[in-house]
DOMAR-841402 format. One line per 2 residues: number of its first residue (from 1); their letters; for each residue x, y, z of N, C-alpha, C. Coordinates in nm, 3 decimals, padded with zeros to 5 digits. Layout:
N
NUM = A = X/Y/Z/X/Y/Z/X/Y/Z ~ ... $
% end
This chain:
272
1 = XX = 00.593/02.104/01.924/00.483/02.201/01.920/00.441/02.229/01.775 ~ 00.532/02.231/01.682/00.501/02.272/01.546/00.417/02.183/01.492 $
3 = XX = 00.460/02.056/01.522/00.377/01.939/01.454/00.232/01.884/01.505 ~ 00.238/01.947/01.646/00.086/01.959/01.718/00.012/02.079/01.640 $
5 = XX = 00.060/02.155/01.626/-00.001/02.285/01.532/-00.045/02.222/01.411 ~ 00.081/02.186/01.376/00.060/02.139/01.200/-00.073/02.026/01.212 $
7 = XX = -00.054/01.907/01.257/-00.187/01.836/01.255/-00.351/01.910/01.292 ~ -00.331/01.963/01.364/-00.450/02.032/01.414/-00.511/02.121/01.341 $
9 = XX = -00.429/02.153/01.225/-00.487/02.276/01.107/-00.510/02.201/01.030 ~ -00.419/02.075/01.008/-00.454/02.007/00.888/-00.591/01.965/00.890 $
11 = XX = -00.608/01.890/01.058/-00.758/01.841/01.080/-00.905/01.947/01.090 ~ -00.777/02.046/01.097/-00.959/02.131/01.094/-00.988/02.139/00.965 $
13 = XX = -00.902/02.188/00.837/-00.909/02.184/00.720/-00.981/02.093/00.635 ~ -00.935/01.930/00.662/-00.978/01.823/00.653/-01.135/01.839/00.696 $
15 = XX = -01.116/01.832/00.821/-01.293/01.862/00.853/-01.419/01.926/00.794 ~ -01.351/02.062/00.778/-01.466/02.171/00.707/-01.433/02.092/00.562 $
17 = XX = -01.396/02.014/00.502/-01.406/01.984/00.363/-01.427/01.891/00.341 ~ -01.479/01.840/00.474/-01.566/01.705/00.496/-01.671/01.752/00.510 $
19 = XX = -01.703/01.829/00.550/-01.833/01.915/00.559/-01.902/01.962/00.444 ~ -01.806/02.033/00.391/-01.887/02.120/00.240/-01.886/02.043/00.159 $
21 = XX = -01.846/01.897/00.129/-01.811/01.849/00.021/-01.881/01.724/-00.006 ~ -01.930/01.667/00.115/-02.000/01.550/00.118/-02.101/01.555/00.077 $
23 = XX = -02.198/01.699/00.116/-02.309/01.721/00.071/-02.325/01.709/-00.087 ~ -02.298/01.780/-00.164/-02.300/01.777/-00.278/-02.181/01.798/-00.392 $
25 = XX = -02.130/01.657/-00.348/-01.993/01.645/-00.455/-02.013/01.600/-00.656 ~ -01.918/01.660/-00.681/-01.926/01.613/-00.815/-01.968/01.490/-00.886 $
27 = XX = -02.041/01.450/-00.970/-02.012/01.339/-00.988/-01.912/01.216/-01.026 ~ -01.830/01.264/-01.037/-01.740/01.176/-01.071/-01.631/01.131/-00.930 $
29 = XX = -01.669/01.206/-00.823/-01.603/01.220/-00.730/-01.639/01.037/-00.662 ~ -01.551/00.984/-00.555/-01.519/00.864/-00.533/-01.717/00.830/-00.485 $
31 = XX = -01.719/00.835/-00.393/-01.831/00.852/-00.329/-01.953/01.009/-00.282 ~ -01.963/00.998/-00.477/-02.068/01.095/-00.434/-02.238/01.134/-00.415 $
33 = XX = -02.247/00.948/-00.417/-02.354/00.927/-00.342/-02.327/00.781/-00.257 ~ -02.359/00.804/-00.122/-02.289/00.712/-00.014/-02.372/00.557/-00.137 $
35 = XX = -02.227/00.504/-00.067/-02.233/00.393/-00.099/-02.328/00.291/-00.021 ~ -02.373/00.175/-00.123/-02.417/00.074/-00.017/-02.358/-00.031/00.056 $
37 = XX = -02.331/-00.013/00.173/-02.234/-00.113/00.257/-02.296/-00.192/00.312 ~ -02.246/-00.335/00.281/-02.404/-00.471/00.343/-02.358/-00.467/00.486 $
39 = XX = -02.478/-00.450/00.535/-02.474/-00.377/00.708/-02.615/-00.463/00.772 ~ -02.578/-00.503/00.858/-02.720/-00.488/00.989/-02.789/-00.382/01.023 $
41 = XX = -02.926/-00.375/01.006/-02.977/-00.245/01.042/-02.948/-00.179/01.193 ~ -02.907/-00.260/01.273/-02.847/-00.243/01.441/-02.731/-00.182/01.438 $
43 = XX = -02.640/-00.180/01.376/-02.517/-00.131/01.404/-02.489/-00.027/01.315 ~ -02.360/00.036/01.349/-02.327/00.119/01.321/-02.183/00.067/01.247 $
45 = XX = -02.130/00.092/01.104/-01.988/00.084/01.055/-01.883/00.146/01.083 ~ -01.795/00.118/01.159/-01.662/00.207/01.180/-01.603/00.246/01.046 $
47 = XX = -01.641/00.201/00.935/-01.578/00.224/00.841/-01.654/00.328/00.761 ~ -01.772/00.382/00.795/-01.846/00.484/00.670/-01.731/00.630/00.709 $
49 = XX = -01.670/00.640/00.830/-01.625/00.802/00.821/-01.482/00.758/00.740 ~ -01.421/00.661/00.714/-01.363/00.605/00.590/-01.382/00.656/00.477 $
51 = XX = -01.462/00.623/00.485/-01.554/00.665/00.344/-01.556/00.832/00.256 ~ -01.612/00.911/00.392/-01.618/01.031/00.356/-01.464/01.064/00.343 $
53 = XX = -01.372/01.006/00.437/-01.223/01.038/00.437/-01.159/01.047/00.311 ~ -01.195/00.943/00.223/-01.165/00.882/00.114/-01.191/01.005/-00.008 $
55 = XX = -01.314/01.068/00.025/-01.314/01.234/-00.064/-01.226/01.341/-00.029 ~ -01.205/01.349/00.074/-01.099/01.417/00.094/-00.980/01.418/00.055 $
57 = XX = -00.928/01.274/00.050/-00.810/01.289/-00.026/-00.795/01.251/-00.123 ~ -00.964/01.233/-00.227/-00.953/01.230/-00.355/-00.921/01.417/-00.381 $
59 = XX = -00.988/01.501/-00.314/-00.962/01.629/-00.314/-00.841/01.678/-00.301 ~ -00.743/01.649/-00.247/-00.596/01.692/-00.247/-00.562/01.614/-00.336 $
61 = XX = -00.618/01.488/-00.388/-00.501/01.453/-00.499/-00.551/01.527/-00.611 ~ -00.695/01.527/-00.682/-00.684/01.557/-00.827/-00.742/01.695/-00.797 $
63 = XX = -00.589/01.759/-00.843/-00.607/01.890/-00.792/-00.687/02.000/-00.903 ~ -00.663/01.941/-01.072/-00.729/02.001/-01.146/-00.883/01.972/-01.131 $
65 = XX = -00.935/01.901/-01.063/-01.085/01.837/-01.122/-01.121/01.776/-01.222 ~ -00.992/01.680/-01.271/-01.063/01.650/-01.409/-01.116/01.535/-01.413 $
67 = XX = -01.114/01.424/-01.262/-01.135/01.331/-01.290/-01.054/01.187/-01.296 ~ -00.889/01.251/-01.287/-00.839/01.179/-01.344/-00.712/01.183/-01.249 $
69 = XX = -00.662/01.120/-01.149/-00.531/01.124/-01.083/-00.441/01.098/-01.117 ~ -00.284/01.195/-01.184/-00.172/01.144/-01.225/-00.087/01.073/-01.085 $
71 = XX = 00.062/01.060/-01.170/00.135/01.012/-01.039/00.216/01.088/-00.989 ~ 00.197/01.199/-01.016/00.272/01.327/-00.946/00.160/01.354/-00.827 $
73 = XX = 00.018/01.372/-00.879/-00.097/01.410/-00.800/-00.084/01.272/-00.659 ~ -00.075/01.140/-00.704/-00.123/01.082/-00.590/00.007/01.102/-00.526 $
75 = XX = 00.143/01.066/-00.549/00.270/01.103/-00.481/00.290/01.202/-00.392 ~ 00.177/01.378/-00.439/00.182/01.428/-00.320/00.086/01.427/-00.199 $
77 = XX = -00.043/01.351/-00.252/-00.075/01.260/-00.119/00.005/01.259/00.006 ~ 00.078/01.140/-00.044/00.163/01.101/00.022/00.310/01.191/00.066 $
79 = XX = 00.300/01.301/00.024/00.467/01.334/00.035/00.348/01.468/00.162 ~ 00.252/01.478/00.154/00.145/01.550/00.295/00.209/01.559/00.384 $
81 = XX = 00.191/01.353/00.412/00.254/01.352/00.547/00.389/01.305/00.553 ~ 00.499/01.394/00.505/00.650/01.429/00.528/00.667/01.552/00.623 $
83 = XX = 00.656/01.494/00.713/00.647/01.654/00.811/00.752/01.764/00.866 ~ 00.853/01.651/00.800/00.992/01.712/00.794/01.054/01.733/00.662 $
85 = XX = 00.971/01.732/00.570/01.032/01.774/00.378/01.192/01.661/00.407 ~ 01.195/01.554/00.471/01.332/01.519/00.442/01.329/01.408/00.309 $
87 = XX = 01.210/01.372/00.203/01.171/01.327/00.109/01.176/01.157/00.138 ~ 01.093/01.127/00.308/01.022/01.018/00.319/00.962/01.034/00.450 $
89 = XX = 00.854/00.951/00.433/00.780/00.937/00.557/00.776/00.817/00.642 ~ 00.816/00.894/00.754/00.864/00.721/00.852/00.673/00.703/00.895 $
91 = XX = 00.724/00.603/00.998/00.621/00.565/01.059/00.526/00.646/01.163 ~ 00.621/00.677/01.187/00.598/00.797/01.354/00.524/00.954/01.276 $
93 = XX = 00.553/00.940/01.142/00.508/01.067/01.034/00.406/01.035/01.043 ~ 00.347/00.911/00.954/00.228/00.882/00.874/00.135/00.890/01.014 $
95 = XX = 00.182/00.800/01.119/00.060/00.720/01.196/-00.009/00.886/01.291 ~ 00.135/00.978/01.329/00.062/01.074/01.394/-00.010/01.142/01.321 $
97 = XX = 00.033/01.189/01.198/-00.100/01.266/01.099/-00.191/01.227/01.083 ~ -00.206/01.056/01.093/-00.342/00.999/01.024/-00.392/00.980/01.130 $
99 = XX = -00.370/00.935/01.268/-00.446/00.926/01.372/-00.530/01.122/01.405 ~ -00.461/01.197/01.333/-00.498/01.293/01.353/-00.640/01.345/01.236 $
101 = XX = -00.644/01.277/01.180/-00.737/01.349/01.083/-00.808/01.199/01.098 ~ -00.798/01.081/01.122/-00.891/00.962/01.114/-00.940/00.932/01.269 $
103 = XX = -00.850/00.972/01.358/-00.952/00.928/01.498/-00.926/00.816/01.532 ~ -00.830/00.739/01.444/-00.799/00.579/01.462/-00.665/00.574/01.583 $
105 = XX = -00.733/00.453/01.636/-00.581/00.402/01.781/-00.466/00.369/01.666 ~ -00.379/00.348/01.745/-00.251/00.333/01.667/-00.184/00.214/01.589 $
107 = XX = -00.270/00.090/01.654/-00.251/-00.026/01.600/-00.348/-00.002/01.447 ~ -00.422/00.050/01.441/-00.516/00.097/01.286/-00.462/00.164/01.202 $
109 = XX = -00.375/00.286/01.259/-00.304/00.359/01.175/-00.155/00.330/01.126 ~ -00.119/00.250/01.242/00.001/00.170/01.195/00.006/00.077/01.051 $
111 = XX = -00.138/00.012/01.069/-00.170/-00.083/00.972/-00.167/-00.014/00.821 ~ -00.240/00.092/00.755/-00.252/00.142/00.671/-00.118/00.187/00.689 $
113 = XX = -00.040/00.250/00.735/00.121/00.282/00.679/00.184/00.108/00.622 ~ 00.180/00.017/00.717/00.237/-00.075/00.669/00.143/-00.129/00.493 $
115 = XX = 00.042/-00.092/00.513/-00.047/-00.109/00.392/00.027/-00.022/00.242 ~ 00.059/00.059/00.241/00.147/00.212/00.164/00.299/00.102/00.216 $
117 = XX = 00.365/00.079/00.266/00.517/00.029/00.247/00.558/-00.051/00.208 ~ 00.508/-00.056/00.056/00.557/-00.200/-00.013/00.695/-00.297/-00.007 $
119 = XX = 00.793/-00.199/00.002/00.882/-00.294/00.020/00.952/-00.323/00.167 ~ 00.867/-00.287/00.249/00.869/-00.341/00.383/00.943/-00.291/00.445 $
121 = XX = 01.045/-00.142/00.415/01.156/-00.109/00.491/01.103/-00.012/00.569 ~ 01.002/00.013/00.613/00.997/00.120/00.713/00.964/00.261/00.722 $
123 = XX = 01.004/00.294/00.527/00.924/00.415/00.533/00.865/00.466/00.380 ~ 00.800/00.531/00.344/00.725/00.509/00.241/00.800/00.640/00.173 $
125 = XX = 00.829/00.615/00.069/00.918/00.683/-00.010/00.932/00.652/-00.180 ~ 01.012/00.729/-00.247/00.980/00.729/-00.410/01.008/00.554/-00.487 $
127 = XX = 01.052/00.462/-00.338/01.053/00.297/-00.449/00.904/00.301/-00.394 ~ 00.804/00.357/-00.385/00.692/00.247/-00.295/00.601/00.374/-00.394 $
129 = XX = 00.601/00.475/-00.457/00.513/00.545/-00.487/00.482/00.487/-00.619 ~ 00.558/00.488/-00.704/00.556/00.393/-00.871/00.474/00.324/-00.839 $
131 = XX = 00.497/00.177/-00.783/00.409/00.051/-00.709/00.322/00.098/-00.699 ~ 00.272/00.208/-00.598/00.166/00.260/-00.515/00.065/00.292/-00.647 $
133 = XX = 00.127/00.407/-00.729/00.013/00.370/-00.867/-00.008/00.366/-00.961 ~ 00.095/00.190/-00.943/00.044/00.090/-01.063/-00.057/00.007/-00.939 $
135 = XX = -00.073/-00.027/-00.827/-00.194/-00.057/-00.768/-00.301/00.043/-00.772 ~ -00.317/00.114/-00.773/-00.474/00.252/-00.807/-00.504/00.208/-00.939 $
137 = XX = -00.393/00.181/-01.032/-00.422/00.213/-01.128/-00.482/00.064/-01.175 ~ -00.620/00.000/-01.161/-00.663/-00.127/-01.161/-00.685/-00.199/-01.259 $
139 = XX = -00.677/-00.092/-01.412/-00.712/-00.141/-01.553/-00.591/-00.139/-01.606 ~ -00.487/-00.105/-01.548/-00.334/-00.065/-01.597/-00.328/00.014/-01.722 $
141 = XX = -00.376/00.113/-01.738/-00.428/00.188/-01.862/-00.310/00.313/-01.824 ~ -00.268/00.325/-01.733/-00.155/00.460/-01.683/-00.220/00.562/-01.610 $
143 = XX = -00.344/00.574/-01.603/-00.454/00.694/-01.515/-00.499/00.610/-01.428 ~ -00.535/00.726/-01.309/-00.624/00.643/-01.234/-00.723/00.734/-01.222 $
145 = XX = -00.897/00.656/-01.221/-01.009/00.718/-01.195/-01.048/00.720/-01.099 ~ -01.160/00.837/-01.061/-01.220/00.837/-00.958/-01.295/00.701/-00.902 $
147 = XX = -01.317/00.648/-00.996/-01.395/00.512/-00.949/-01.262/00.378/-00.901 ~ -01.137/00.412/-00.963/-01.038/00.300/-00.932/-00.940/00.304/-00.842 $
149 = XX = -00.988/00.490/-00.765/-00.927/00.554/-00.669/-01.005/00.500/-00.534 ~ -01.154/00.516/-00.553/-01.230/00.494/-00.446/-01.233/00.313/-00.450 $
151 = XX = -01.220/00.226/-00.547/-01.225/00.136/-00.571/-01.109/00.021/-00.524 ~ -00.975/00.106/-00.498/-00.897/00.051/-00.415/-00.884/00.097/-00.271 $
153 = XX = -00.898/00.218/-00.269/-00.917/00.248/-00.090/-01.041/00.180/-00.030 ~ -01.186/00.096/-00.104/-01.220/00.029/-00.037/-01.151/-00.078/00.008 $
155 = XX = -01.089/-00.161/-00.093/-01.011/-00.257/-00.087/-00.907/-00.265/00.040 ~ -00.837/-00.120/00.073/-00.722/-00.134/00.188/-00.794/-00.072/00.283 $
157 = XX = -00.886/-00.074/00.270/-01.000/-00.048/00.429/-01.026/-00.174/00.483 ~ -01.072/-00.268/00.384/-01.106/-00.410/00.410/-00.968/-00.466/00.489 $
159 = XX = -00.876/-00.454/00.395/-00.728/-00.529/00.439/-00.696/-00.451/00.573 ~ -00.707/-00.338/00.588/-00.618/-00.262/00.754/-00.689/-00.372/00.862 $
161 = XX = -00.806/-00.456/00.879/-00.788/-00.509/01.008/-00.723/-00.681/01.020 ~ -00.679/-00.688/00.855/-00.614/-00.833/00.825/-00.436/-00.753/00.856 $
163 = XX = -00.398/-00.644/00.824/-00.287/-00.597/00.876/-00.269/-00.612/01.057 ~ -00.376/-00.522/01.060/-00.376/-00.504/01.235/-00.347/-00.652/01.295 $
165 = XX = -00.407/-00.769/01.216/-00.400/-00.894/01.281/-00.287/-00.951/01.273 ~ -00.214/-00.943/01.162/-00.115/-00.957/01.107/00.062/-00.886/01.236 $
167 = XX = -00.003/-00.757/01.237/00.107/-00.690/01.335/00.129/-00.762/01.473 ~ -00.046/-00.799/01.521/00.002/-00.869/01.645/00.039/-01.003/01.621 $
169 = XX = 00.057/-01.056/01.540/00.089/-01.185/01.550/00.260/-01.180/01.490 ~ 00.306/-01.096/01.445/00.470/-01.075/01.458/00.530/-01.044/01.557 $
171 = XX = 00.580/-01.143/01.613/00.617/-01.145/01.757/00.775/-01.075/01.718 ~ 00.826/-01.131/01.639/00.988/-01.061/01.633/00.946/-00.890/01.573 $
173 = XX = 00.868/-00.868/01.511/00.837/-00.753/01.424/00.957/-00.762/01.332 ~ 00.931/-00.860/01.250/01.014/-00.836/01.158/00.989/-00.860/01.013 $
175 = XX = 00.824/-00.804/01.028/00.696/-00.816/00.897/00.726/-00.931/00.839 ~ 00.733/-01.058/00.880/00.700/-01.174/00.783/00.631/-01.237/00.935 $
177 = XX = 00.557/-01.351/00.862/00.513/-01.464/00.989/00.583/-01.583/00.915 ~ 00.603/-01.655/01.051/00.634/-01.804/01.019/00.497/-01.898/01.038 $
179 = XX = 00.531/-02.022/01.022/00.389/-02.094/01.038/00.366/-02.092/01.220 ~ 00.462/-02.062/01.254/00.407/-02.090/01.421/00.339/-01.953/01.439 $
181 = XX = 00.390/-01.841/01.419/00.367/-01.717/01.396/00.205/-01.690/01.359 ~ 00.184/-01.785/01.243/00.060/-01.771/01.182/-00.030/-01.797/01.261 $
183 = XX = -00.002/-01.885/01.331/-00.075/-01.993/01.391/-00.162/-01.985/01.528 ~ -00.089/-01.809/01.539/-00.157/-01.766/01.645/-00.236/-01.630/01.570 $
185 = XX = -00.279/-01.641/01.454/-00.355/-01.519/01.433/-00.482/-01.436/01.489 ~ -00.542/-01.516/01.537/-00.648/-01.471/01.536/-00.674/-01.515/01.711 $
187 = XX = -00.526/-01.480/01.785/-00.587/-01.560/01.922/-00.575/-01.443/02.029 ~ -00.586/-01.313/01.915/-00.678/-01.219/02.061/-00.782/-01.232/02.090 $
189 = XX = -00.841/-01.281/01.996/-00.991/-01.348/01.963/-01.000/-01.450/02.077 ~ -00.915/-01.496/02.118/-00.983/-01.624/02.191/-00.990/-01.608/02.374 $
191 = XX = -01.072/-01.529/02.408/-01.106/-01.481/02.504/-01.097/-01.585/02.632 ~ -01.129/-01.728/02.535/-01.109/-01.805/02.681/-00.977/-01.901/02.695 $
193 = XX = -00.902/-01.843/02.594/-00.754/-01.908/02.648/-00.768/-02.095/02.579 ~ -00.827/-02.110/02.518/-00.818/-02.270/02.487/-00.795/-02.298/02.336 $
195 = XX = -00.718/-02.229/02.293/-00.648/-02.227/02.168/-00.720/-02.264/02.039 ~ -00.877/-02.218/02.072/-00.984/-02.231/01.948/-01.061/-02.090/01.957 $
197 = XX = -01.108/-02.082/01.809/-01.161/-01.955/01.814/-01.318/-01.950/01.786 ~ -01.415/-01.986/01.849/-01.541/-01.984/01.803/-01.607/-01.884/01.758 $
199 = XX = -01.720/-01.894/01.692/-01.732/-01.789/01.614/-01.825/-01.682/01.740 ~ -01.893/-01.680/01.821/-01.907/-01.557/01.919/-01.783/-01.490/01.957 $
201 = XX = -01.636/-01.577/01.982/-01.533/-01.496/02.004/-01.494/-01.455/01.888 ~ -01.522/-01.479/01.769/-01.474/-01.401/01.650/-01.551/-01.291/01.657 $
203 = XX = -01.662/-01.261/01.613/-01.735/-01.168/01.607/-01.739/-01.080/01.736 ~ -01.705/-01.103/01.830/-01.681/-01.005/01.987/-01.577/-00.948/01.911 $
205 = XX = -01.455/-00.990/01.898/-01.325/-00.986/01.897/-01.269/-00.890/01.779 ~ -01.406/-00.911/01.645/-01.359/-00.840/01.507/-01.434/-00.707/01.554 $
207 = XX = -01.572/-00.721/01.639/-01.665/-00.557/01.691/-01.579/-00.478/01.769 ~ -01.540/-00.527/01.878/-01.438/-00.478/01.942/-01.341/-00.444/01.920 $
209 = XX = -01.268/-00.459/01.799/-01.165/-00.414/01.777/-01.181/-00.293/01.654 ~ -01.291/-00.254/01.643/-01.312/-00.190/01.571/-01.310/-00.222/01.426 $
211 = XX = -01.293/-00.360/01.366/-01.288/-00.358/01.242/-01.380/-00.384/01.163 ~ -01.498/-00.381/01.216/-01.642/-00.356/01.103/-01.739/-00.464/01.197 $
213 = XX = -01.839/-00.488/01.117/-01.955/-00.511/01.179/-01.973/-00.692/01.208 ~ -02.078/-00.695/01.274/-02.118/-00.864/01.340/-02.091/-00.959/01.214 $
215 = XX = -02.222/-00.887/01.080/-02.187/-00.950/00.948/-02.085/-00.986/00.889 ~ -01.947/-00.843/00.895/-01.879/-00.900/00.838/-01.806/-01.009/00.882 $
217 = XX = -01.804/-01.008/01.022/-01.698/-01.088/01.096/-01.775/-01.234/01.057 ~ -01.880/-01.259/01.032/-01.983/-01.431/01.031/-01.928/-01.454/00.904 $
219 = XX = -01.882/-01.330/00.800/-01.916/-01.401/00.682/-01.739/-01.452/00.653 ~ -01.605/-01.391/00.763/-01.522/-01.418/00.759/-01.471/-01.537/00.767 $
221 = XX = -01.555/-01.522/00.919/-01.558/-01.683/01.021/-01.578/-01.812/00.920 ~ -01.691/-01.789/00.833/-01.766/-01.867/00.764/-01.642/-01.956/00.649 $
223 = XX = -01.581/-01.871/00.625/-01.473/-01.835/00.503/-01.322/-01.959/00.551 ~ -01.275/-01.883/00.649/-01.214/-01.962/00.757/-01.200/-02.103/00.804 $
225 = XX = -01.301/-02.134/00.838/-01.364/-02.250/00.942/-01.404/-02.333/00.848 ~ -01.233/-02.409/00.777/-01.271/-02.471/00.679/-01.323/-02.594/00.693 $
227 = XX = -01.329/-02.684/00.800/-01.382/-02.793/00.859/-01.511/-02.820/00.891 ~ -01.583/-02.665/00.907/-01.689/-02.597/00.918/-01.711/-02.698/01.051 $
229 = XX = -01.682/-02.667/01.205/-01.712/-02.721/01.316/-01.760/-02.638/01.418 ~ -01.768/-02.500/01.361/-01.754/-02.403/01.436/-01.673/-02.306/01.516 $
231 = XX = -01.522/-02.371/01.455/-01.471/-02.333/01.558/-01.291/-02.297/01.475 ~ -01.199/-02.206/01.499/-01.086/-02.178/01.398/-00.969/-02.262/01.517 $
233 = XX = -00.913/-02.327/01.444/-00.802/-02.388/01.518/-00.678/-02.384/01.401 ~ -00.567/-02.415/01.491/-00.465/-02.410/01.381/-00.474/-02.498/01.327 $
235 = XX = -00.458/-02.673/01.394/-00.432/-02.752/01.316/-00.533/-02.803/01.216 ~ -00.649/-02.763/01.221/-00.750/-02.764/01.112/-00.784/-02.670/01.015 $
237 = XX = -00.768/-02.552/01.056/-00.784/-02.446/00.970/-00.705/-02.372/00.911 ~ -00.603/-02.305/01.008/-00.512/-02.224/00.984/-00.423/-02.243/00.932 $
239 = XX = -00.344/-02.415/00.893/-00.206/-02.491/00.857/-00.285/-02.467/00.736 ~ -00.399/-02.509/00.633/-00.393/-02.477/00.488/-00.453/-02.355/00.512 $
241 = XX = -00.437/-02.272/00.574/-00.464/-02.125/00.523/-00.308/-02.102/00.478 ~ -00.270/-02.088/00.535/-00.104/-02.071/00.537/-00.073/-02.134/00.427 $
243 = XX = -00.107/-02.214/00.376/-00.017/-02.299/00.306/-00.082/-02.214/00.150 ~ -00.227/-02.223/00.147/-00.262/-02.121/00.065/-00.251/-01.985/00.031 $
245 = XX = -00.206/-01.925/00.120/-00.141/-01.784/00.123/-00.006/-01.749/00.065 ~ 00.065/-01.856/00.120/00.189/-01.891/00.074/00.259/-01.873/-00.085 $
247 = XX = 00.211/-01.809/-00.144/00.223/-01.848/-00.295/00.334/-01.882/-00.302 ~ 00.434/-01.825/-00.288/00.567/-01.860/-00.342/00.661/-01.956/-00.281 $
249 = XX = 00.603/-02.056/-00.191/00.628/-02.094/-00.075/00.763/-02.113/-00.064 ~ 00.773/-01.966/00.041/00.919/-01.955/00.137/00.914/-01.982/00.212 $
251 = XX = 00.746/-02.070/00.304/00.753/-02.112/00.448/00.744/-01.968/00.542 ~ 00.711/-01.880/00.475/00.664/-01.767/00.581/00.574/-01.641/00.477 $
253 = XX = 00.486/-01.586/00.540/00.365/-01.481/00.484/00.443/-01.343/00.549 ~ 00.437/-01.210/00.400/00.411/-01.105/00.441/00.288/-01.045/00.427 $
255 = XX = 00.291/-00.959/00.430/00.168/-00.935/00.480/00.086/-00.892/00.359 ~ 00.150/-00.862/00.230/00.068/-00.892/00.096/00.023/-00.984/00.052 $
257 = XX = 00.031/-01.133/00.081/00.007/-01.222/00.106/-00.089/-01.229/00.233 ~ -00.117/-01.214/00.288/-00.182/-01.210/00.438/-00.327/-01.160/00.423 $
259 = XX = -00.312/-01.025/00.349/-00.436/-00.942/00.337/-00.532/-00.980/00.231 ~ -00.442/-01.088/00.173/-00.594/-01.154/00.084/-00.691/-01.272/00.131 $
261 = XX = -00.681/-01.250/00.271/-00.824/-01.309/00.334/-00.938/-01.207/00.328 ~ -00.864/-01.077/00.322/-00.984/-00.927/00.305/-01.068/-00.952/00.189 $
263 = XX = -01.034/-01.105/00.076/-01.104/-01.131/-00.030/-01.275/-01.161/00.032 ~ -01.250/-01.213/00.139/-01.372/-01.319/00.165/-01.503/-01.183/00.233 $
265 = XX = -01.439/-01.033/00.293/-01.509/-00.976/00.345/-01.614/-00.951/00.240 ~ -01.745/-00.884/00.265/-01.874/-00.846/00.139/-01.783/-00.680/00.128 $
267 = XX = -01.797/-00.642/-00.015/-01.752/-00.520/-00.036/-01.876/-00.439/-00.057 ~ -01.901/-00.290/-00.014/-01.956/-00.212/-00.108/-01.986/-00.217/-00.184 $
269 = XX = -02.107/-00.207/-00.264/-02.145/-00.144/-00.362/-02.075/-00.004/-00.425 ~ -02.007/00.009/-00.504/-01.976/00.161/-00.551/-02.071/00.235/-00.629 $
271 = XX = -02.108/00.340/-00.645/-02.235/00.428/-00.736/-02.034/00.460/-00.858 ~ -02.141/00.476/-00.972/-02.070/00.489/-01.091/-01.990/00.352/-01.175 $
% end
């Protein structure tokens, strides 16, 4: 009951300061004039209330206004959702708070925790916060700005539906893929069961699942479909994806490795 309370204040809180704040935020603030996201005029982005999300918790982190996020500031970000002060946040922490203030199913919110758990153990804690920002921090200068704050949370917006893909295709769950593993990435996508992925079932498959729009999914497909036949198969496409992902080749991808297919998505425009 406490923690149904606790989310539910947090989200109203969250809300009204999504409200007052969007309108006329500072300038220096992440997005304080909406960004341009290359879009179809038909659709709609699952990812713009992202976006506004993204001020919000530029707002709890830089708590002075100056502009400038230390690593005490982004650490308590993250130490938010500890809902038990036991000084880490499991999974079952992060995903119910964030499904609570983002609206996201659980395979989405799962993804962004595994996105925050660098060293893969399960719960995000003081080895993963250091890491956490020296990644914000994109010029490695020791600060992070409003522009390199909003500038990487576009970045792990892009990556959460290369995670999400990533989760279902770990059949053991034991965050690495093997090449057989790999090999089935993208075959929720394949609607008709014949172990190819054409690009109408890509683009059904990336809309439907909520991870952004028709465009982005063509320009993925495009990226992919290195044979260019139309169509994603393993043994043509997916064996040198893998093999390219692979950097260090141990013969299996985690998922930091994984999420740099999120290279090929079109990014935002940022203002500033």
């Amino acid at each position: 009951m406490y923690l149904s309370f606790f989310c539910d204040t947090v989200t109203l809180f969250l809300r009204l300061l999504l409200v007052r704040y969007t309108c006329a935020l500072p300038a220096h603030f992440p997005f304080s004039s909406y960004i341009n996201i290359p879009n179809s005029s038909s659709e709609v982005d699952p990812k713009l209330d992202m976006y506004g999300i993204i001020n919000v918790l530029y707002l709890k982190a830089d708590k002075d206004m100056n502009g400038m996020i230390s690593e005490p500031e982004l650490a308590d970000v993250y130490h938010g959702f500890d809902t038990n002060g036991d000084g880490h946040v499991t999974k079952s922490e992060f995903v119910t708070l964030w499904q609570s203030i983002t609206h996201q199913n659980q395979e989405h919110a799962e993804a962004f925790f595994y996105l925050a758990d660098l060293n893969d153990d399960n719960i995000i804690d003081s080895s993963d916060l250091n890491p956490l920002y020296n990644v914000f921090d994109t010029d490695g200068d020791g600060q992070v700005t409003a522009h390199e704050f909003a500038e990487k949370w576009v970045g792990i917006i892009l990556e959460a539906p290369i995670a999400v893909l990533f989760e279902r295709s770990d059949a053991n769950k034991d965050n690495i893929l093997t090449h057989n593993e790999f090999s089935k990435f993208f075959s929720s996508f394949d609607t008709n069961g014949d172990h190819r992925v054409t690009r109408s079932e890509f683009e059904h498959g990336w809309t439907s699942s909520g991870f952004g729009t028709s465009t982005e999914a063509d320009t993925l497909f495009a990226a992919l479909d290195t044979d260019h036949d139309g169509r994603i198969t393993a043994s043509h496409d997916l064996n040198s994806r893998f093999t390219a992902l692979d950097v260090n080749h141990d013969h299996h991808l985690i998922i930091l490795e994984a999420i740099k297919m999120a290279a090929y998505l079109p990014k935002p425009a940022l203002q500033g």
